[in-house]
C-alpha positions as CSV (number, residue, x, y, z in Angstrom):
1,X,0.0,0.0,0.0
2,X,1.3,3.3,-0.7
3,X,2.5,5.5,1.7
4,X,-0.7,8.1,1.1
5,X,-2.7,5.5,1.7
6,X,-1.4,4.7,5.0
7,X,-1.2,8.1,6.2
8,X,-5.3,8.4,5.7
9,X,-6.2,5.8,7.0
10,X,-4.2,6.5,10.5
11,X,-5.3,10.0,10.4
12,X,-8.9,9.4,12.5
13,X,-8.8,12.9,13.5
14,X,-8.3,14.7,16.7
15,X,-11.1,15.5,19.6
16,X,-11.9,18.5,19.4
17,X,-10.9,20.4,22.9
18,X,-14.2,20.4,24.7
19,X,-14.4,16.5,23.7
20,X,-10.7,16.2,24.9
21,X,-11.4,18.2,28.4
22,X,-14.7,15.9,29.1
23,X,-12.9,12.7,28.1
24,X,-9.7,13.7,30.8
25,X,-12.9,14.1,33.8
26,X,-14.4,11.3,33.0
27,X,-11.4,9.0,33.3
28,X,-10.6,11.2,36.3
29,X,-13.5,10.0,38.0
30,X,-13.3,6.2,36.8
31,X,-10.1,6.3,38.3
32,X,-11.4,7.6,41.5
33,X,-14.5,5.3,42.1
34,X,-13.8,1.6,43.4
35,X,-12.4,-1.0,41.4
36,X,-14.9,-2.8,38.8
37,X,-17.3,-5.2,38.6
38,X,-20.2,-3.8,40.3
39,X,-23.2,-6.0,41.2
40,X,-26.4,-5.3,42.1
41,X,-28.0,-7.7,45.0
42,X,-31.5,-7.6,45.5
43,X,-32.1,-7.0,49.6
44,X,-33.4,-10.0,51.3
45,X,-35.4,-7.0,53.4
46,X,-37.2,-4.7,51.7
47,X,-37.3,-4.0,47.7
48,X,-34.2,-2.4,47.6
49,X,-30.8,-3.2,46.6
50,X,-27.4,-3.6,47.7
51,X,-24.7,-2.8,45.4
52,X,-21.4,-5.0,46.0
53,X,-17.7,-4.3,44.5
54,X,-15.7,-7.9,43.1
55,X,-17.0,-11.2,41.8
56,X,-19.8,-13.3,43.9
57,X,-17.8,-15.2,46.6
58,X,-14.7,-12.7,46.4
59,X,-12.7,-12.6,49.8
60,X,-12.1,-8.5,48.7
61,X,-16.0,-8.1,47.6
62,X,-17.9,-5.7,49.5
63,X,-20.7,-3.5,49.9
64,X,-20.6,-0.1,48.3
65,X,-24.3,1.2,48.5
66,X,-27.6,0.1,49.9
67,X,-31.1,1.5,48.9
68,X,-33.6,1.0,51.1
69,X,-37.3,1.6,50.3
70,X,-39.5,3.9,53.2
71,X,-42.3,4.9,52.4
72,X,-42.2,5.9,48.5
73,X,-38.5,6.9,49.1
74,X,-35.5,5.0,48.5
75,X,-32.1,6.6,50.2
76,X,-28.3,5.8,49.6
77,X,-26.4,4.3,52.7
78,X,-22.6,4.8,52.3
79,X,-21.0,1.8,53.8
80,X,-17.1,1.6,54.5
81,X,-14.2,3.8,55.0
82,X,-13.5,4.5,51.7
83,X,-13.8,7.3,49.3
84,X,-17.6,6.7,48.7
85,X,-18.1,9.9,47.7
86,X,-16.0,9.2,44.0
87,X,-18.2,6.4,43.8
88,X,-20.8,8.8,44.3
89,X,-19.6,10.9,41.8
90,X,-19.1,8.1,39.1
91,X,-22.5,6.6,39.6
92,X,-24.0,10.5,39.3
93,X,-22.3,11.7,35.9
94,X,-23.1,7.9,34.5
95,X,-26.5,8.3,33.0
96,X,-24.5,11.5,30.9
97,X,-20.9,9.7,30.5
98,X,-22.0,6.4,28.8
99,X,-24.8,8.1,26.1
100,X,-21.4,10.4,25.8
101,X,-19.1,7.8,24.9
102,X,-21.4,5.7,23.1
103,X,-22.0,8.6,20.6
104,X,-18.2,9.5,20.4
105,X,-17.6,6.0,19.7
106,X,-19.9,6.0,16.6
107,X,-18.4,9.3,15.8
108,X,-15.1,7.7,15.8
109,X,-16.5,4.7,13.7
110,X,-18.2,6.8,11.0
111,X,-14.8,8.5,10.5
112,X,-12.7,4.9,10.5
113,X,-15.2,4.1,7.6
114,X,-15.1,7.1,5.9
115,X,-11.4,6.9,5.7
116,X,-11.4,2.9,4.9
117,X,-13.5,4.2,1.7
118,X,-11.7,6.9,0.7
119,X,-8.0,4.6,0.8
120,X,-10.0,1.8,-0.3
121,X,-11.0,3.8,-3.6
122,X,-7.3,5.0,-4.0
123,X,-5.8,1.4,-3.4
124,X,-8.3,0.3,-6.4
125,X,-7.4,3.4,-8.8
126,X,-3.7,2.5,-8.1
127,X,-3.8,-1.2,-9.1
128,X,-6.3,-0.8,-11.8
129,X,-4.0,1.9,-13.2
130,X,-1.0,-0.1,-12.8
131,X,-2.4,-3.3,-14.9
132,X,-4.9,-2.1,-17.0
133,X,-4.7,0.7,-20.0
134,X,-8.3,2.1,-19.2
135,X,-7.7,2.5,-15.5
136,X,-10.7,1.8,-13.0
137,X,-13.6,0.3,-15.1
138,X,-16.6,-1.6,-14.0
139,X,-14.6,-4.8,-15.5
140,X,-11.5,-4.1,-13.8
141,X,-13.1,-3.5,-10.6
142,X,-15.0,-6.7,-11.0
143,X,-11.5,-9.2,-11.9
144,X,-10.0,-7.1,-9.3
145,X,-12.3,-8.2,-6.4
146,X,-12.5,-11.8,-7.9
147,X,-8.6,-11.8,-8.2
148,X,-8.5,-10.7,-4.9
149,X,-10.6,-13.4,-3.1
150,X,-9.8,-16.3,-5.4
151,X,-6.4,-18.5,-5.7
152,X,-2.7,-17.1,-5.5
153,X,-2.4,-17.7,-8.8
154,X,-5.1,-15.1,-10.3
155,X,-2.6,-12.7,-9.2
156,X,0.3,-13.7,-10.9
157,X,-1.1,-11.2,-14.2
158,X,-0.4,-8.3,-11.8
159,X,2.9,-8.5,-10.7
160,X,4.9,-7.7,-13.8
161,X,3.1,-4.1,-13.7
162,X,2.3,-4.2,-9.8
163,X,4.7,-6.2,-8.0
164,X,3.6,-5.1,-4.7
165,X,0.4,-7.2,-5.4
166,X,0.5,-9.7,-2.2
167,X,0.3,-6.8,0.0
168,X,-1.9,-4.7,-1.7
169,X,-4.6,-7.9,-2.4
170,X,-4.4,-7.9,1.7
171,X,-4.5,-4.4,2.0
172,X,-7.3,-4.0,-0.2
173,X,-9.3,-7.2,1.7
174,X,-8.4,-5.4,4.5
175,X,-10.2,-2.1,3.7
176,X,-13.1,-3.2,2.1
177,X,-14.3,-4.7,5.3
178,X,-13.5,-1.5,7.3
179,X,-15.2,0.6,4.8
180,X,-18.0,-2.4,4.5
181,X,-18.2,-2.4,0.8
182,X,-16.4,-2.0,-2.5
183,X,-16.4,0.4,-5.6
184,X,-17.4,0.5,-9.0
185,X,-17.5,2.3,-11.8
186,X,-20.7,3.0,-13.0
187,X,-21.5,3.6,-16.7
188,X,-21.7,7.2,-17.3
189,X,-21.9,8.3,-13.5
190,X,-18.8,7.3,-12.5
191,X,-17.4,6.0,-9.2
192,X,-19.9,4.3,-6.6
193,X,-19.4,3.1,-3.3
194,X,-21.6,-0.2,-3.2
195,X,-22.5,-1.7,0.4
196,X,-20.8,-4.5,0.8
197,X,-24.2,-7.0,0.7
198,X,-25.3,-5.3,-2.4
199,X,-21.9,-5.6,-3.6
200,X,-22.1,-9.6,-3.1
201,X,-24.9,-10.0,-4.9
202,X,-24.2,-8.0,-8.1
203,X,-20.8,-10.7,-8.4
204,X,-22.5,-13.7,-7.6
205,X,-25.3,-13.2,-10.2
């Protein structure tokens, strides 16, 4: 693969500051809360709960909260010498932190994909260029993917013009199911990202 290609697909992209600042307090205050797992008990009492740190049977589990229902009310006991309240805090910001991460995370995904596309379509346009006259055609594309995917030997026609082929036929595998798809080239409308399910069944009909 050639060395632009590499360089986009590591480049993800930096947080932006105020993504950076809330990612630093919210490992701040993992770090501060006790150790994971967490377990919820049901109490034996009432309808409440007990909230344990460690595995089931664990000489080092212990209790961390208990909520007790009076009346309509349920209350928080803190239970221990240690620093409850950063277990406090942790359980607090949680219902904000995880929806947080979770979008950040598919933030981060959309952009892994985007990029796997965008060196996926520049892998293909190198290749194609390399071994056939025409470029990136909806034929090449097509023996590309089958050459690809098939035995060693259907790349043997590439490596007199493309002698990196090994790597790139891994590279390009590689990409294509980061980016979830492959490209074509359309008659008269040019280059088309096709998902990769759609993809499957246009070459196996």
């Amino acid at each position: 693969m050639s060395e632009a290609v590499g360089r986009e697909v590591g480049g993800v992209g930096a947080m932006s500051d105020a993504a950076t600042q809330r990612l630093a307090e919210i490992r701040v205050r993992e770090q501060r809360a006790t150790q994971a797992p967490w377990r919820p008990v049901p109490s034996i009492y009432d309808d409440g709960y007990w909230v344990y740190s460690g595995t089931e049977g664990s000489p080092t589990s212990r209790l961390l909260f208990e909520t007790r229902e009076e009346s309509e009310e349920f209350e928080i006991r803190r239970h221990g010498p240690r620093d409850w309240w950063g277990d406090i805090l942790f359980a607090a910001h949680a219902r904000s932190d995880v929806p947080w991460l979770l979008a950040e995370v598919e933030r981060l995904e959309a952009r892994v994909e985007e990029l796997a596309r965008d060196a996926l379509l520049q892998l293909i346009l190198e290749v194609c260029s390399d071994v056939w006259a025409e470029g990136l055609t909806s034929v090449s594309t097509r023996a590309l993917w089958d050459d690809i995917h098939g035995p060693a030997e259907g790349l043997e026609r590439y490596r007199q013009h493309h002698p990196e082929i090994e790597q790139s036929a891994k590279d390009l595998r590689r990409l294509s199911a980061e980016a979830g798809g492959w490209w074509d080239a359309l008659s008269g409308k040019g280059r088309a990202f096709v998902p990769l399910d759609e993809w499957l069944r246009e070459v196996s009909a």
